[in-house]
C-alpha positions in Angstrom: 1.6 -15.7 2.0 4.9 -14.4 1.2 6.2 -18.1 0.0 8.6 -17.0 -2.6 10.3 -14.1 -0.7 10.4 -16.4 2.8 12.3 -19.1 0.4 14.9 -16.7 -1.3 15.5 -15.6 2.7 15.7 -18.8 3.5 18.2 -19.9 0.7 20.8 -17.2 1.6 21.0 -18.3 5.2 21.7 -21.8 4.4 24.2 -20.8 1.8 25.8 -18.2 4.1 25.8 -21.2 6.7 27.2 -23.4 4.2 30.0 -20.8 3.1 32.9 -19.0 4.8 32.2 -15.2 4.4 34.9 -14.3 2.0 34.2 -11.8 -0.9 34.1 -14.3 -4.2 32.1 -17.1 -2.2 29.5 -13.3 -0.5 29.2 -12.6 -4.5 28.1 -15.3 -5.8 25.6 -15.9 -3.0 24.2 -12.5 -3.5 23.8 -13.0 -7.0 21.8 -16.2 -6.3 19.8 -14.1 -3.6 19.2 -11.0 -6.0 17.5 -13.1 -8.4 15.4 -14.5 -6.1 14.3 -11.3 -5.0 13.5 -10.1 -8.7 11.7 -13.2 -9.1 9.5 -11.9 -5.8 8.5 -9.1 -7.4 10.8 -7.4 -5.4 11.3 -4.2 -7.8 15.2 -3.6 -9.4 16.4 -1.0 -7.2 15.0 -2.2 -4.1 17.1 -5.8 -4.8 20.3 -3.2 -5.6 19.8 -1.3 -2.1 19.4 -4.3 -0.4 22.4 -6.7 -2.1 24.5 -3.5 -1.4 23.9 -3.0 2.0 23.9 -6.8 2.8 27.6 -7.0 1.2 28.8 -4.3 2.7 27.7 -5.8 6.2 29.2 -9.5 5.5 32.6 -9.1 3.3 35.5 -8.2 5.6 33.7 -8.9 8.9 34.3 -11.9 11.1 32.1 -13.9 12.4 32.8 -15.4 15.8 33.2 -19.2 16.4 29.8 -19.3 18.6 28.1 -17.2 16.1 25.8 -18.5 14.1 26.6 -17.2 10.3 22.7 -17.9 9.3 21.5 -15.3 12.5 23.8 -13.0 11.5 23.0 -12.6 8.4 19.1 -12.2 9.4 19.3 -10.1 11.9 21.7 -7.8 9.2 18.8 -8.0 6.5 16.3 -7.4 9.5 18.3 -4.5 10.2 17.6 -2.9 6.6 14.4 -4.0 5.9 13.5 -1.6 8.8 15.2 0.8 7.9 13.9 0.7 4.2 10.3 0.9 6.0 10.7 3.9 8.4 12.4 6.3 5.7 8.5 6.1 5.0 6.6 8.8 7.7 4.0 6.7 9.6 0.4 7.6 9.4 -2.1 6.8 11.9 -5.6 7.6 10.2 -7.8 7.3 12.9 -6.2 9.7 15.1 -5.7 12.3 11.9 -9.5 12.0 11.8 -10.1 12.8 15.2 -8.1 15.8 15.4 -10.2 17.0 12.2 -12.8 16.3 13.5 -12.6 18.3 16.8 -12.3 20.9 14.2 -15.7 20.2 13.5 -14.7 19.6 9.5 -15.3 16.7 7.7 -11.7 14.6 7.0 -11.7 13.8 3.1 -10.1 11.1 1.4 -9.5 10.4 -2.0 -8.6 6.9 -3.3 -7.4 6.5 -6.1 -5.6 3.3 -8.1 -5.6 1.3 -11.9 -9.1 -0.9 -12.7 -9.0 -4.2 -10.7 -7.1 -3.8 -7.3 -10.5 -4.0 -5.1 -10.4 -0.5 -5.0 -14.4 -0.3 -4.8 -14.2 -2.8 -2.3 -11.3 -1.5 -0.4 -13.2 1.8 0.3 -16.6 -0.8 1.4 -13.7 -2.0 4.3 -12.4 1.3 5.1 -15.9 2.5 5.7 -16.7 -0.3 8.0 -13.3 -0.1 9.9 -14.5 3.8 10.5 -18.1 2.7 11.5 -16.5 0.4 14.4 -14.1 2.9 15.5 -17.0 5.6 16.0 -17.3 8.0 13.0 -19.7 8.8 11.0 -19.1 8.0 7.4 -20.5 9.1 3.8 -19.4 7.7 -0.1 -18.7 9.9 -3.1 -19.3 8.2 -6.4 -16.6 10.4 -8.5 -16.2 7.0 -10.6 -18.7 8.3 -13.4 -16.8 6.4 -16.3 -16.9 2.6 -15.5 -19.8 1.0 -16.2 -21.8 -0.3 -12.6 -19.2 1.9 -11.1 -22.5 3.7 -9.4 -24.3 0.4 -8.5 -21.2 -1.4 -7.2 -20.7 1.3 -4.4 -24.6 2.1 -3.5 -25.1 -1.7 -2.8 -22.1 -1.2 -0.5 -23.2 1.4 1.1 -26.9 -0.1 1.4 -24.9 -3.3 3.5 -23.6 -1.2 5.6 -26.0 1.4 6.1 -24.4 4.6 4.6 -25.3 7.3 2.1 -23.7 7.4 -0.7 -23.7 10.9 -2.8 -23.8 10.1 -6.6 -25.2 11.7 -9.9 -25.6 10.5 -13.6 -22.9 8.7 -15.9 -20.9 11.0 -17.4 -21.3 13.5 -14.8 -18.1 15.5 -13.5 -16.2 13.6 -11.0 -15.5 16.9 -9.3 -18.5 18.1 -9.2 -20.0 15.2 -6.9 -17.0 15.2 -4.5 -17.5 18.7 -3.7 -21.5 17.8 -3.0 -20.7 15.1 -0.8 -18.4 17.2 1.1 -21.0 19.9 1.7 -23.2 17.5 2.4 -20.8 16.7 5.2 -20.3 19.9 6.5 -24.4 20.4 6.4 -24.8 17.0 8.9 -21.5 17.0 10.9 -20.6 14.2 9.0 -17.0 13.0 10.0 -15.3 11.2 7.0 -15.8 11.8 3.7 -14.1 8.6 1.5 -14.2 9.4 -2.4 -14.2 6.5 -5.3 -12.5 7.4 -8.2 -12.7 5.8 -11.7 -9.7 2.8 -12.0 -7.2 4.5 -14.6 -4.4 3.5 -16.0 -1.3 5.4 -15.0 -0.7 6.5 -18.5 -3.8 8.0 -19.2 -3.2 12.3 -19.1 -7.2 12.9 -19.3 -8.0 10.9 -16.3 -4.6 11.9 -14.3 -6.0 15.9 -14.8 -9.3 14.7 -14.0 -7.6 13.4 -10.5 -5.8 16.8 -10.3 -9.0 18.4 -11.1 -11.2 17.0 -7.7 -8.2 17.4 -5.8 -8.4 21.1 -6.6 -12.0 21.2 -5.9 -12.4 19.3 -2.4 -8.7 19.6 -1.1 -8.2 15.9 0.6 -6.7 15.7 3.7 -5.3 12.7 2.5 -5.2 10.4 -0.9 -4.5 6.7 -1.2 -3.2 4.8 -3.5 -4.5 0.9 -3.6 -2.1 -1.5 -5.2 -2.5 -5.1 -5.9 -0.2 -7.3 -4.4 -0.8 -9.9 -7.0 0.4 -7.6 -10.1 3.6 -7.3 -8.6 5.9 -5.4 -10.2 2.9 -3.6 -12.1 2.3 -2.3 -8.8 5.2 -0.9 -8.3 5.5 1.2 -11.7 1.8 2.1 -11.0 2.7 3.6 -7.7 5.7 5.2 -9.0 3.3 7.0 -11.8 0.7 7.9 -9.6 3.3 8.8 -7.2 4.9 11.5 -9.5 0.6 12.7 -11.2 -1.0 13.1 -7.8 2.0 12.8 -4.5 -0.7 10.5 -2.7 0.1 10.0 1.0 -0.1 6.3 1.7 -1.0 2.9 0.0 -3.4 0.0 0.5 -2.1 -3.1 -0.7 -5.4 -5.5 -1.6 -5.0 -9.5 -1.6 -2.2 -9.8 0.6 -3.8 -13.3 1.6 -2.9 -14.9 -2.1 0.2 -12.8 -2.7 2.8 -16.2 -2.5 6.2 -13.5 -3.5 5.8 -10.7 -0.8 7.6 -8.2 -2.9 5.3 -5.8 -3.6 5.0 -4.2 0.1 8.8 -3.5 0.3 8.8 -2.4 -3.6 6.5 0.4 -3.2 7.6 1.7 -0.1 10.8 2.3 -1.3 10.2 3.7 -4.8 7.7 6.0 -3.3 8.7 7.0 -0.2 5.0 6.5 0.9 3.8 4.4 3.6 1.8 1.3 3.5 -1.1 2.1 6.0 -3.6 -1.6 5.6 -3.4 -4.6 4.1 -6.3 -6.4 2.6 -6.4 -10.1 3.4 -9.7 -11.8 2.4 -13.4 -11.1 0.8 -15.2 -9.4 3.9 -15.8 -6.2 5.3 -13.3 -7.2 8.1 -10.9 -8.5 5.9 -8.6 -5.1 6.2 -5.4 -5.3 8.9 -3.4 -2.5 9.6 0.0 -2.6 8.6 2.7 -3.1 10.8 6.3 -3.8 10.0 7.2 -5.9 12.6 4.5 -8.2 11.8 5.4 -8.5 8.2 9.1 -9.0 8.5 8.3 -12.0 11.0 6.1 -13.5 8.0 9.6 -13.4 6.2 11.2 -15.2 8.8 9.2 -17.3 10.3 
C-alpha cells in the first residue's frame, strides 16, 4: 500500500540529505517533491499546503552538525500531516451509538457515494462490525434505481442474518427509509444503516432525492464512501457531495490495492470531514478503523 506516496517521502529525504538547506537548492527539491505528490493522487491544494509549510520550516533554519537533515525533515512533514488530520473532529461511531441507544431510539445512518466504490459491500462490513460489537442491526434498501441493487443487499443480509426492509423498483427511496426506521422503533432495533443508489455527483435529481430521505428519516450521521483507487476522482466527489449533503465522515474502500496513498489525506483536507474506516480486502472483516498514527507510519516506514 501507499508505494508511490512512501517513494515521493522517501526521495525528499535523500535529496534534503544530499543538499545543504539553502533556499534555491529547498525550491527545487520541493518542486521535485510536489510533483510527486500530484502524481499520488495527492489533490492540488493539499500538495500547496504542504510544500508551503514544509518550506517555511526548512529555508533559513539551521540544522545542527549531529542532526540528521533526512529526520528533520520527517519529523517536520510528520508534524503537518497531523495537523492536516485533526483540523478534522474525530468520530467514534460505536460510542455515538450507545449513547442513542440508551435513549432507547434507533441510530440512523445514511451512506451515500458514486456507483462502484463497494458501497453495497461497505454497508455488508459495517453491519457485521455492529453485530460483533453487540447491536442489533437492520438494512434499508433506498437504492430503488440500480438494477440487482435489491438482490445484492438481501443476499447480504441473508449471510449475516439481518432483515433487510425493501419495496419494488422504482419505489421512493424515502419512503422505505422512513419504514425501516419505524420498523426500528417497533422492535428496539439499535442501528438503522441505509443504501442509497451510487450517483454521480453531478446528477441534481438524485442529489434532491438524497436531500429528500434526509428530510424524511433525519440521520444521526451520513457517510460518504470513496474509492481509494479513483484517486483524485475521489476527492472532487467528496468535495461535491460535501457541498449537496454536508456528510459527517468517509469510508475509504480498497485501501489494500491503493499503491499512491493520496486519497486519505486529499479528502480530509478538502472536506474537513474525517476518515472513520478503511476497507482493506473482500470479507466481512476486511473493514479497519482509521487511525492516523497508523497510517503516517505506512508513509514512513
Amino acid at each position: 500500500m501507499f508505494d508511490k506516496l512512501r517513494s515521493a517521502i522517501k526521495n525528499l529525504n535523500k535529496a534534503i540529505t544530499e543538499r545543504t538547506l539553502d533556499e534555491k537548492e529547498v525550491s527545487k527539491i520541493l518542486w521535485d517533491f510536489k510533483i510527486a505528490l500530484m502524481e499520488s493522487d495527492v489533490a492540488y491544494e493539499v500538495v500547496e499546503e504542504l510544500v508551503s509549510k514544509l518550506k517555511s520550516e526548512i529555508v533559513g533554519n539551521k540544522i545542527h552538525r549531529f542532526m540528521n537533515p533526512s529526520d528533520y525533515i520527517k519529523e517536520r512533514l510528520i508534524n503537518i500531516i497531523k495537523y492536516i488530520f485533526s483540523e478534522a473532529k474525530q468520530l467514534n461511531v460505536l460510542e455515538m451509538i450507545k449513547e442513542k441507544r440508551a435513549m432507547g431510539e434507533p441510530f440512523i445512518i445514511l451512506f451515500l457515494g458514486v456507483n462502484g466504490t463497494g458501497k453495497t459491500t461497505t454497508i455488508a462490513k459495517f453491519a457485521n462490525l455492529l453485530k460483533k460489537s453487540g447491536f442489533s442491526v437492520i438494512l434499508a434498501c433506498s437504492d430503488t434505481h440500480r438494477a440487482g441493487a435489491i438482490e445484492q443487499l438481501t443476499e447480504h443480509a441473508e449471510r449475516l442474518s439481518l432483515k433487510v426492509i425493501s419495496q419494488k423498483y422504482g419505489a421512493d427511496p424515502a419512503a422505505v427509509a422512513r419504514d425501516a426506521v419505524l420498523h426500528a422503533k417497533s422492535k428496539r432495533i439499535d442501528v438503522v444503516l441505509i443504501d442509497t443508489a451510487g450517483r454521480m455527483q453531478t446528477s441534481k435529481n438524485l442529489m434532491e432525492e438524497m436531500a429528500k430521505i434526509t428530510r424524511v428519516v433525519n440521520p444521526d450521521l451520513k457517510i460518504f464512501v470513496g474509492d481509494a483507487l479513483a484517486g483524485n476522482d475521489a476527492v472532487s466527489q467528496a468535495k461535491e457531495f460535501q457541498e449537496f449533503t454536508n456528510f459527517d465522515a468517509a469510508i475509504l474502500t480498497k485501501v489494500d490495492a491503493d499503491v499512491k496513498g493520496g486519497a486519505a489525506l486529499s479528502i480530509v483536507y478538502t472536506t474537513g470531514r474525517p476518515i472513520i474506516y478503511l476497507g482493506t480486502g473482500q470479507s466481512y472483516d476486511d473493514l479497519a478503523k482509521f487511525n492516523v498514527d497508523s497510517y503516517i507510519s505506512s508513509l514512513f516506514e
